[in-house]
C-alpha positions in Angstrom: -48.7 -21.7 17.5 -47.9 -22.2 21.1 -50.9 -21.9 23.5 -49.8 -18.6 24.9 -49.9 -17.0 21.4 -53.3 -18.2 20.7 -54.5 -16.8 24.1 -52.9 -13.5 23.3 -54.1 -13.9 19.9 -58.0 -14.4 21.0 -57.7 -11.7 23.5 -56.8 -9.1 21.2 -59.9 -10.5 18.5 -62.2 -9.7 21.6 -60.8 -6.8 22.3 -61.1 -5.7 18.2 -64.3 -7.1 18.5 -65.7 -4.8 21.7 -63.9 -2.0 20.3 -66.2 -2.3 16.9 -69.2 -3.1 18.2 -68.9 0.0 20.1 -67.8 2.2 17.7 -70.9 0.8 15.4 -73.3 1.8 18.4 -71.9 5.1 19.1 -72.1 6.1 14.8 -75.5 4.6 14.7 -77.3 6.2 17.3 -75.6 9.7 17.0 -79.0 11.6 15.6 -80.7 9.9 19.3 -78.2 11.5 21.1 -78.5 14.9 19.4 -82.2 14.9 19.9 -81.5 13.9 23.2 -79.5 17.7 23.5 -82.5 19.4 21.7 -85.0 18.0 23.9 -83.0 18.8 27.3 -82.6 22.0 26.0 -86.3 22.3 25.4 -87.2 21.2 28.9 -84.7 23.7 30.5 -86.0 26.3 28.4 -89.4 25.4 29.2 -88.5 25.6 33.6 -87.1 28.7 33.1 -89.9 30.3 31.8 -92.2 28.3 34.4 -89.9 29.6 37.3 -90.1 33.2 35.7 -94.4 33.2 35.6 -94.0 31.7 38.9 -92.0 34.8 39.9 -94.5 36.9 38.2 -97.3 35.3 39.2 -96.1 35.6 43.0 -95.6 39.7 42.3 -99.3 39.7 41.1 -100.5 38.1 43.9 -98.4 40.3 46.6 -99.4 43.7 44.5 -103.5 42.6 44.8 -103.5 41.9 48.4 -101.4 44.8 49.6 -104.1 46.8 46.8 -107.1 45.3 48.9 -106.0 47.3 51.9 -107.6 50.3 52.8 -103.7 51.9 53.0 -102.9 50.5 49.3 -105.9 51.9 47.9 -104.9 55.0 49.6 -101.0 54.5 48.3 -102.4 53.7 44.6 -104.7 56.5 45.1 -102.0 59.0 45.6 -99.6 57.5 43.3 -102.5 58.6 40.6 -102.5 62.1 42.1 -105.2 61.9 44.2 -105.9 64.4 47.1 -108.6 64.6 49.4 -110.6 67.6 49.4 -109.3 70.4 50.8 -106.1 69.0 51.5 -102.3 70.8 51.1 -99.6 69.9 49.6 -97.1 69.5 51.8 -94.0 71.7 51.0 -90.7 71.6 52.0 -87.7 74.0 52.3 
């Protein structure tokens, strides 16, 4: 074997070489990356239900302060069917 030929021939053992060792890598840790996609999938699951009680929580806290004012009591009041006393309807035509 002439030198060039060995060269070639060693290049192509590493290459066989790297290509195994990678293959063996991906095969063995196959079930990390599959939990890896369960867990991601947990964690996005898991934001979007923290951005929706966020959402919520932000409604809530809207709905009470504009109920502590003496005009949403009165609104809340009304939308329960309240009148005052002696007061009309008013009707249109």
């Amino acid at each position: 074997m002439d030198r060039k030929s060995r060269k070639k021939a060693k290049r192509y053992t590493l290459l066989a070489i790297v290509t195994l060792s990678l293959a063996i890598a991906a095969f063995a840790t196959r079930d990390d990356w599959g939990r890896l996609r369960d867990q991601q999938s947990l964690a996005n699951s898991a934001e979007a239900e923290r951005q929706a009680a966020e959402l919520k929580r932000a409604e809530l806290t809207e709905k009470r302060a504009r109920l502590e004012t003496p005009a949403g009591q009165e609104e809340q009041a009304r939308s329960l069917g309240y009148r005052r006393p002696g007061e009309e309807p008013l009707r249109t035509k």
